[in-house]
C-alpha positions in Angstrom: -27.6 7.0 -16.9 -25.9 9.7 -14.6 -22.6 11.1 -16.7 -19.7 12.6 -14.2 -17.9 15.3 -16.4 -14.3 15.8 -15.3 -12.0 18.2 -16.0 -8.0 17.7 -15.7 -8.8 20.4 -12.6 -11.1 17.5 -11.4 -9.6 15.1 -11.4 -6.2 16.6 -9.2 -8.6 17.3 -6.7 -10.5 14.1 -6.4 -10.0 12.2 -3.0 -11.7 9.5 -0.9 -12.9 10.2 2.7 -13.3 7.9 5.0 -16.4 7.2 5.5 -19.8 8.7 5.4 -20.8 9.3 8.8 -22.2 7.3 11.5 -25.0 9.0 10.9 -25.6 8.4 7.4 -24.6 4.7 7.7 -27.1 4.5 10.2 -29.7 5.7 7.7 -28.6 3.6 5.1 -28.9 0.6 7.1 -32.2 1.3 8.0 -33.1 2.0 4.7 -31.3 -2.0 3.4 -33.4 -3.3 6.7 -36.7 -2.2 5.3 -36.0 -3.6 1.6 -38.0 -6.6 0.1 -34.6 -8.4 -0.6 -31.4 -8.2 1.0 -28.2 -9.0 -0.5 -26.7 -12.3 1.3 -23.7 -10.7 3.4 -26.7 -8.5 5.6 -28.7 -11.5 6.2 -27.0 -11.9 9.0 -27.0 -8.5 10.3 -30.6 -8.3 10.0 -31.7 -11.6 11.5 -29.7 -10.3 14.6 -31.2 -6.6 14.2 -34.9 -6.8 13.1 -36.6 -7.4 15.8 -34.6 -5.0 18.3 -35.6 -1.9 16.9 -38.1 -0.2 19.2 -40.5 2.2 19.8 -37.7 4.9 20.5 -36.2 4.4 16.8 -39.6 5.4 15.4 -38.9 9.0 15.0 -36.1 8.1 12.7 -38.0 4.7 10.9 -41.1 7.6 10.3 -38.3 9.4 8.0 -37.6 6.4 5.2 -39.3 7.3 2.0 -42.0 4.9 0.9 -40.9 6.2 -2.2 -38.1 8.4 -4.2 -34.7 10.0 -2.5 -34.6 9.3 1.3 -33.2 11.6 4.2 -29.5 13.1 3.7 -28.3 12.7 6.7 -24.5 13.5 5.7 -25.8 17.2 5.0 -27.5 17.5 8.0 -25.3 15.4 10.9 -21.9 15.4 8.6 -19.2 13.0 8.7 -18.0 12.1 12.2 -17.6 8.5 12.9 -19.0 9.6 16.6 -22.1 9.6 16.8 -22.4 12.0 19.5 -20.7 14.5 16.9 -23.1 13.7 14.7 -26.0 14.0 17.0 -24.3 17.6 18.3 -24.0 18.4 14.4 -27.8 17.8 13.4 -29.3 19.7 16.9 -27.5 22.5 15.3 -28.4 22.1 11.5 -30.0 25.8 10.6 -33.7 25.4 10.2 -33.6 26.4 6.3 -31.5 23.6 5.6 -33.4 21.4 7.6 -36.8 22.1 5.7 -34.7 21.8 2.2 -33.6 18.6 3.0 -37.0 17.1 4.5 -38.9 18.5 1.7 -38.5 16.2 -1.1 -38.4 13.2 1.2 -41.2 11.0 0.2 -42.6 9.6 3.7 -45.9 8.0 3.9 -49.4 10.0 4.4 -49.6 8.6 8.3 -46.1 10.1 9.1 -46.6 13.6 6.6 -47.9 15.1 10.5 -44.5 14.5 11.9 -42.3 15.3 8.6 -43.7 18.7 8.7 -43.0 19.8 12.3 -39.6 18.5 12.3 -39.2 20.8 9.1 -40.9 23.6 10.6 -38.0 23.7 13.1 -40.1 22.7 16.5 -37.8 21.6 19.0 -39.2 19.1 20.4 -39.6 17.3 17.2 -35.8 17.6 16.4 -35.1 16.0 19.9 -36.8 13.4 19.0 -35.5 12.6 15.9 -31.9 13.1 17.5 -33.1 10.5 20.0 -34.4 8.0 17.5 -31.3 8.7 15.4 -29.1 7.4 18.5 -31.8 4.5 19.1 -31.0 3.0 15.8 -27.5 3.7 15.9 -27.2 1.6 19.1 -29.1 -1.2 17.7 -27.6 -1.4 14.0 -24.7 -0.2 13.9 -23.2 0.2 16.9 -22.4 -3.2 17.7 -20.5 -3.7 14.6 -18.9 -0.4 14.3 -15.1 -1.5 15.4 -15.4 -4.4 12.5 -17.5 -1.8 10.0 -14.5 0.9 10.4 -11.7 -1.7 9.6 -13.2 -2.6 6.5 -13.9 1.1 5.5 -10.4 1.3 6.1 -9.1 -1.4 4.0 -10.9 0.1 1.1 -9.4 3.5 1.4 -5.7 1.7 1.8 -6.5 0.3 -1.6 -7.8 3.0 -3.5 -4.9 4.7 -2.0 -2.6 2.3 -3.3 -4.2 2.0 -6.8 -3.7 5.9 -7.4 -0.4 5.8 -6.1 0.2 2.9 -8.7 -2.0 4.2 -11.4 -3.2 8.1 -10.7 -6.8 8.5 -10.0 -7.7 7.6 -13.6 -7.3 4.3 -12.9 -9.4 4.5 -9.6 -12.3 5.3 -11.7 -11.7 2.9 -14.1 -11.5 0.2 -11.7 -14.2 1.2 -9.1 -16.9 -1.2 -10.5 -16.5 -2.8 -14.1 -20.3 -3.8 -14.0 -21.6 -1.0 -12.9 -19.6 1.9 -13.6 -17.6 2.6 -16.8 -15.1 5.5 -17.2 -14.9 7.1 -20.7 -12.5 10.1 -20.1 -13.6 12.4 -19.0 -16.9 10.7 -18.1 -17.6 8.7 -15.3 -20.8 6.9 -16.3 -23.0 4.7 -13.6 -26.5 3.2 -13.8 -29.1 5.7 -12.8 -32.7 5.3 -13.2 -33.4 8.6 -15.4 -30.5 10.9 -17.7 -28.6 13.4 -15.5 -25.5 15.2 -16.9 -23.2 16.6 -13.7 -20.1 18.9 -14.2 -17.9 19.3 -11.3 -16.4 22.2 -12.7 -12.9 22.4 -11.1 -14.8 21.4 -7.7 -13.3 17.6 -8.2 -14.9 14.6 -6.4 -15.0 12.8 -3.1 -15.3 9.2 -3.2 -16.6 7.5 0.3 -16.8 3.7 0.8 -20.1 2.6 2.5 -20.8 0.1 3.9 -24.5 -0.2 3.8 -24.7 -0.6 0.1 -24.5 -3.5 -2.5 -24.0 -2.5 -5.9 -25.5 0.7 -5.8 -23.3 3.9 -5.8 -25.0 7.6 -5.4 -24.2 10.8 -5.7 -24.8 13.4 -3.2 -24.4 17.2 -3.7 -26.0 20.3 -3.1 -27.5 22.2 -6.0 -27.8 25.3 -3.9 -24.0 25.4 -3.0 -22.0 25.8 -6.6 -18.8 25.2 -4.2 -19.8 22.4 -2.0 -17.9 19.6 -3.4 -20.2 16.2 -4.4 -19.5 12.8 -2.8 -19.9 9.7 -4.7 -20.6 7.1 -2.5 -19.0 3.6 -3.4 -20.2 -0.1 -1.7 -17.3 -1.0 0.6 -18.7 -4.7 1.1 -18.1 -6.6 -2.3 -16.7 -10.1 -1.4 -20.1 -12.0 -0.3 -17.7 -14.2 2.5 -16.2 -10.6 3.9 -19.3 -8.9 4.1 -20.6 -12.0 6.3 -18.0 -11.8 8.7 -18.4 -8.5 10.0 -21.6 -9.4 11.7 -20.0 -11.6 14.4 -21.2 -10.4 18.2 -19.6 -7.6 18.7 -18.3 -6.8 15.9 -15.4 -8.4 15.8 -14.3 -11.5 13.6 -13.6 -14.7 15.8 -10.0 -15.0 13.4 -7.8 -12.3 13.6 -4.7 -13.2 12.6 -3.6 -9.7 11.7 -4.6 -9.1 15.8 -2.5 -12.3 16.9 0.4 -11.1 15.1 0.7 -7.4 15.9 -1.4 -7.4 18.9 -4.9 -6.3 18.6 -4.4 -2.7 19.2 -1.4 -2.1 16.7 -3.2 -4.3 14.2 -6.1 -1.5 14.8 -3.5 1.9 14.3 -2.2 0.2 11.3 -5.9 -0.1 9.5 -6.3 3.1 10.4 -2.8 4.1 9.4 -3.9 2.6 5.8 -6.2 5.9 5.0 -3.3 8.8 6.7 -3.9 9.9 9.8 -2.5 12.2 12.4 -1.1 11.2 16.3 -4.2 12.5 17.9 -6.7 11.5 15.2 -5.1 8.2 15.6 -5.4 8.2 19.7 -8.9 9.1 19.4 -9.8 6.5 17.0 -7.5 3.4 19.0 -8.5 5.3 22.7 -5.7 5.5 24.0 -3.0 8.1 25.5 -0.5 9.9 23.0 2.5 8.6 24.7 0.7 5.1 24.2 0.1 5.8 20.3 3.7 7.3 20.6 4.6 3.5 21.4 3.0 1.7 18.8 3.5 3.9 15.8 7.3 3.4 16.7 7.0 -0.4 16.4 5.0 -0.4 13.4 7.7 2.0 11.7 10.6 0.3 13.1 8.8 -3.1 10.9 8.5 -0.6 8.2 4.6 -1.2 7.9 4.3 2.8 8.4 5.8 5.9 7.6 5.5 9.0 9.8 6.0 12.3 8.4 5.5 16.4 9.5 2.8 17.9 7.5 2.8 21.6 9.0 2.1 21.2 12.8 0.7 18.4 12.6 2.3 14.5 12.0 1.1 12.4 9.5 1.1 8.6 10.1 0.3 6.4 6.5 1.3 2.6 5.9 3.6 1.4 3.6 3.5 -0.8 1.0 4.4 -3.7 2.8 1.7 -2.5 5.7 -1.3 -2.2 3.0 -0.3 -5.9 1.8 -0.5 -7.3 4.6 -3.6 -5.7 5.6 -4.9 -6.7 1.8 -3.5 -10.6 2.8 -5.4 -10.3 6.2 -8.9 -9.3 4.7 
């Protein structure tokens, strides 16, 4: 059993991201590929995927554990939904906390060779792994991403909307009845061994994945008392809308949220559902500010957003009425 301790402190400062990283995902995905059984809504996915993989994603394939904690790619390529970024972040990762992460990663005897001189910082190694890191992106993720982010995005409109309803008590309370049970001020969730975790004022961040079924984990850094951990939460829980993101493309064939607003409006409006600002919004929909400028009008003049100043920036965040009709679309 792993036991969460909040404090009233922790809880004020819990938040969700949202998401992981591309290049977590992309490690997660792998690691889902590679499992005896997969949960129906990847069957899909990996029918389409297994047999592309090739020789250039075997840097990142040597780096799956055969057994015990895999890779933490979050701590060493962070967050971005580029992958790029995320390729940029982990060629820059400081060699310490490259060897502390690789350390306790159980990979098999035939690839220990290659574990160790990525670890021991030689550059050519770390090339290689970025390489293999992109080679697997392309092949697993990438296709799908568009689709992947949308539902990511759903998720964090409804947690949003259940804290605005209920505070973030009721977020926990309600992230998985069979799996995780909230006992203020304990979050409780299956775990394969006892482990007691205080946050201690630090709070928590909760990120939907999406290559995960009924398995949440927690990620923090027990060499950084201010880093705060993640709790990372299945994003795909409906067996029939898990399927669906694994037409070609990406896309779904039905979009009626798409025919209605037009594709690209439907698309700010997802990503309206977790707050975002104007250029976080034109970078995410690619398109021109005056362009975002356009569509963030019509979607506030239908009162499916609200735009307000936070500082220097503007914050963009659907409404009620945007977040149920997202939650009527999905």
């Amino acid at each position: 059993m792993l036991r969460i301790h909040f404090t009233a402190e922790d809880l004020a400062r819990t938040r969700v991201a949202g998401t992981v990283g591309a290049a977590a995902e992309t490690y997660y995905g792998l690691e889902m590929l590679r499992g005896r059984s997969l949960p129906g809504p990847f069957r899909r996915w990996r029918a389409t995927v297994a047999g592309r993989l090739g020789e250039d994603a075997g840097p990142l394939l040597a780096l799956l554990p055969s057994h015990g904690p895999g890779l933490d790619l979050l701590a060493l390529a962070g967050d971005s939904p580029d992958i790029d970024h995320a390729v940029e972040a982990l060629l820059r990762a400081p060699r310490t906390l490259l060897r502390r992460e690789l350390e306790p990663v159980g990979v098999s005897p035939a690839h220990m060779p290659w574990a160790r001189s990525v670890a021991d910082g030689d550059a050519d190694a770390r090339r290689a792994l970025a390489a293999g890191l992109v080679a697997c992106h392309r092949v697993a993720v990438a296709p799908y991403w568009a689709a992947l982010r949308s539902q990511l995005d759903v998720v964090r409109a409804q947690y949003a909307s259940t804290v605005m309803e209920g505070g973030v008590e009721a977020l926990l309370a309600g992230l998985s009845p069979q799996l995780v049970r909230w006992r203020p001020p304990v979050l409780e969730l299956r775990h394969p061994r006892p482990v007691e975790v205080h946050l201690g004022g630090r709070g928590l961040i909760l990120v939907p994945t999406v290559f995960s079924w009924r398995r949440f984990s927690l990620l923090y850094d027990p060499y950084d008392d201010e880093a705060v951990p993640r709790l990372t939460v299945p994003a795909v829980t409906d067996p029939a809308a898990g399927a669906a993101l694994w037409h070609t493309g990406g896309a779904v064939t039905d979009d009626p949220l798409g025919a209605l607003l037009g594709r690209t409006r439907a698309a700010a409006l997802r990503v309206a559902a977790g707050g975002c600002s104007t250029t976080e919004l034109a970078a995410r929909l690619g398109v021109s500010a005056p362009a975002v400028s356009q569509h963030t009008k019509a979607l506030r003049d239908a009162r499916l957003i609200t735009t307000s100043r936070r500082g220097s920036s503007v914050l963009h965040m659907a409404t009620a009425l945007g977040r149920e009709l997202l939650d009527g679309n999905r």
